[in-house]
N, C-alpha and C positions, 0 to 999 in steps of 0.2 A: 843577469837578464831580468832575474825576479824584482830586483830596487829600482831596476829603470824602468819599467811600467808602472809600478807604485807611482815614482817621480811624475813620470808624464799624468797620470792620471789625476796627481793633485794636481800637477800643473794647470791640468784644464780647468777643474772644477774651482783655481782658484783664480784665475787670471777671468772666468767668467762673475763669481761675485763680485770680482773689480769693477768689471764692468756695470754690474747690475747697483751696484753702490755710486758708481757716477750717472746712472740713469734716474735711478730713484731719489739722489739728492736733488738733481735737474729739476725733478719734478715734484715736490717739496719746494723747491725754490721759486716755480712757478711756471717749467718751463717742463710741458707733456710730451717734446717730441720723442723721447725714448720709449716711453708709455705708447705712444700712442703707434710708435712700430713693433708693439708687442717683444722690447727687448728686458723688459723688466720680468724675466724668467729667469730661474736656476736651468731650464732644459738648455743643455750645450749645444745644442744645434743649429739655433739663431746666431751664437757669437763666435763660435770656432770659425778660426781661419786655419786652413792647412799647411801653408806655410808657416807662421808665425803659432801656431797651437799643438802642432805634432809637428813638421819635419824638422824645423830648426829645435824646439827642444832633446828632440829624439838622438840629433849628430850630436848635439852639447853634452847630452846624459856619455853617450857613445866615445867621445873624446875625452869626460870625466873631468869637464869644464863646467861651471858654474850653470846649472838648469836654467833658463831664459826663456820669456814665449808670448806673445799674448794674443788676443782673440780681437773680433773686429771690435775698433772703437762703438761706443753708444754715439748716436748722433745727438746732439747738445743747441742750439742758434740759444747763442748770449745773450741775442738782442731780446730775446721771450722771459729774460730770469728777470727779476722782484728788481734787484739792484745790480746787472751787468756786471759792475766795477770789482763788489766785492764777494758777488754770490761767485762768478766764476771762478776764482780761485778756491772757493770752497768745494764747488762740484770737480774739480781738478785733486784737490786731497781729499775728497770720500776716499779715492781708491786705494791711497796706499793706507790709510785708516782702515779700510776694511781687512786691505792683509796681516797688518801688526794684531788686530781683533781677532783673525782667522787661525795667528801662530800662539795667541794666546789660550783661545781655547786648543789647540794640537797641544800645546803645554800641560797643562790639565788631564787630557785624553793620555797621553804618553805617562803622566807622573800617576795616574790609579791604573794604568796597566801595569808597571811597574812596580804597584805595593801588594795588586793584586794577583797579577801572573808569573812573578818574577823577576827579580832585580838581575839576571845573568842577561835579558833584554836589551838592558841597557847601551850593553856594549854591542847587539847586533848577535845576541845569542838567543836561544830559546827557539821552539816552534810551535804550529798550529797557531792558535789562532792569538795567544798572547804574541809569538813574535812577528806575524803577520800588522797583528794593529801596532807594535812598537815600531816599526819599520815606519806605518804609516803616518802614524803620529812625526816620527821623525822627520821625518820630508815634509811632513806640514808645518812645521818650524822653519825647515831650511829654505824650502823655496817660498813661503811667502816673507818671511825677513829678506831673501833673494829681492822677490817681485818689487815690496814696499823701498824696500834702497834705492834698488833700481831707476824706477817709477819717479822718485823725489828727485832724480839728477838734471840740474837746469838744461837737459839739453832739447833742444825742442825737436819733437812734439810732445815728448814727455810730459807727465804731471807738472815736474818742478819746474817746468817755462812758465806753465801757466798761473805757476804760483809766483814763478822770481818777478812776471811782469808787475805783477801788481803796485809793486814796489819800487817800479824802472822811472824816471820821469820821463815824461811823452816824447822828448828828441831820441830815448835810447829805444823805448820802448817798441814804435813800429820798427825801425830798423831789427829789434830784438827777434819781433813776431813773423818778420819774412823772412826768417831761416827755417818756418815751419813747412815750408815748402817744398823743402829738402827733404822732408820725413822720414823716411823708411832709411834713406842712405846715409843721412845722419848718425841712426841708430844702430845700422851698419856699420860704420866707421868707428864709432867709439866703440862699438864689442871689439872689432878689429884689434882696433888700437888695447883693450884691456886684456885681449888675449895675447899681444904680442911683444908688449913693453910693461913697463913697470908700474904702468896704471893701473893691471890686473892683481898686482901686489895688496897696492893700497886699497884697492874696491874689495878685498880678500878678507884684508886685516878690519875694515867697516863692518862689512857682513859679520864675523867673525864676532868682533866688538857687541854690534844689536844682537845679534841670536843668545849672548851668556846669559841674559835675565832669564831668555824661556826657558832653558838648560835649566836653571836654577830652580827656578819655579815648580819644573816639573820634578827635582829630586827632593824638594819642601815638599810637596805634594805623596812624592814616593816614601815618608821619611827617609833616604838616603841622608 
């Protein structure tokens, strides 16, 4: 009970700087509407959505399925960025930039709890307050490498459409972008499908794959 609220809690707090990293690239890039709805906050309260921010994370932690979740999109018009073509795909990877950023420092945080509280941590040992923040550190590895994978999957309305169009030539391209219409059931469908086929394998064995640097990282850091 104690690791699934850890979970959920990073979840929020990370799936919110996602967002706050696609607002504030936006706006850098030259486009203030996220600024200008006051979404460029760390306070989770603007960006939480109940569905997608606690109840669907909450059954995944609960099932012992892969943590999932995210907060309301920043709102973006492409048509306001510096250069449309190729700013938007950039304001589309801040976000998973920010998570890979997010689990590197949890890598850090985990690897000096580690030299400094105790290496039995490690494994999900220890208490107070070293195995309290190893705990946390650990989930801030695993579910923003979660989030960032995730997030980069072409499927739209994900990051990675946004990013794959850039690259589509214009006959693929709108046909590509009106599958973003589908949103939310798209997203739906593919957890579906990864929880229930062999999809869920290989999305397992990726996650798996990106998380070993932080792992690593942080036991160079622990001397381990």
């Amino acid at each position: 009970m104690a690791d699934a609220v850890i979970y959920i809690l990073v979840l929020v707090f990370s799936v919110v700087v996602h967002e706050v990293a696609h607002g504030w690239t936006a706006w850098r890039l030259g486009d203030p509407t996220a600024r200008d709805a006051g979404r460029l906050t760390l306070n989770p309260l603007p960006h939480i959505d109940l569905f997608g921010s606690i109840i669907v994370p909450a059954v995944l932690v609960a099932a012992g399925s892969i943590p999932l979740g995210w907060a309301k999109p920043v709102p973006v018009h492409a048509g306001r960025l510096n250069n449309p073509r190729d700013d938007h795909p950039r304001v589309a990877a801040a976000g998973p930039v920010s998570n890979f950023l997010l689990a590197l420092v949890a890598a850090a945080g985990l690897g000096l709890v580690l030299r400094f509280g105790g290496v039995e941590a490690w494994s999900g040992g220890g208490s107070g307050a070293a195995g309290f923040l190893a705990a946390l550190f650990r989930s801030g590895i695993i579910v923003n490498v979660v989030l960032a994978v995730f997030n980069l999957l072409p499927v739209p309305p994900l990051d990675g459409s946004w990013i794959l169009q850039r690259f589509l030539p214009p006959s693929l391209r709108a046909r590509y972008l009106n599958l973003q219409r589908y949103g939310l059931l798209a997203v739906l469908g593919f957890m579906f499908l990864a929880r229930y086929t062999g999809l869920g394998s290989v999305l397992r064995s990726v996650i798996i794959t990106a998380s070993e640097p932080y792992f690593d990282l942080a036991q160079r850091v622990a001397g381990l």
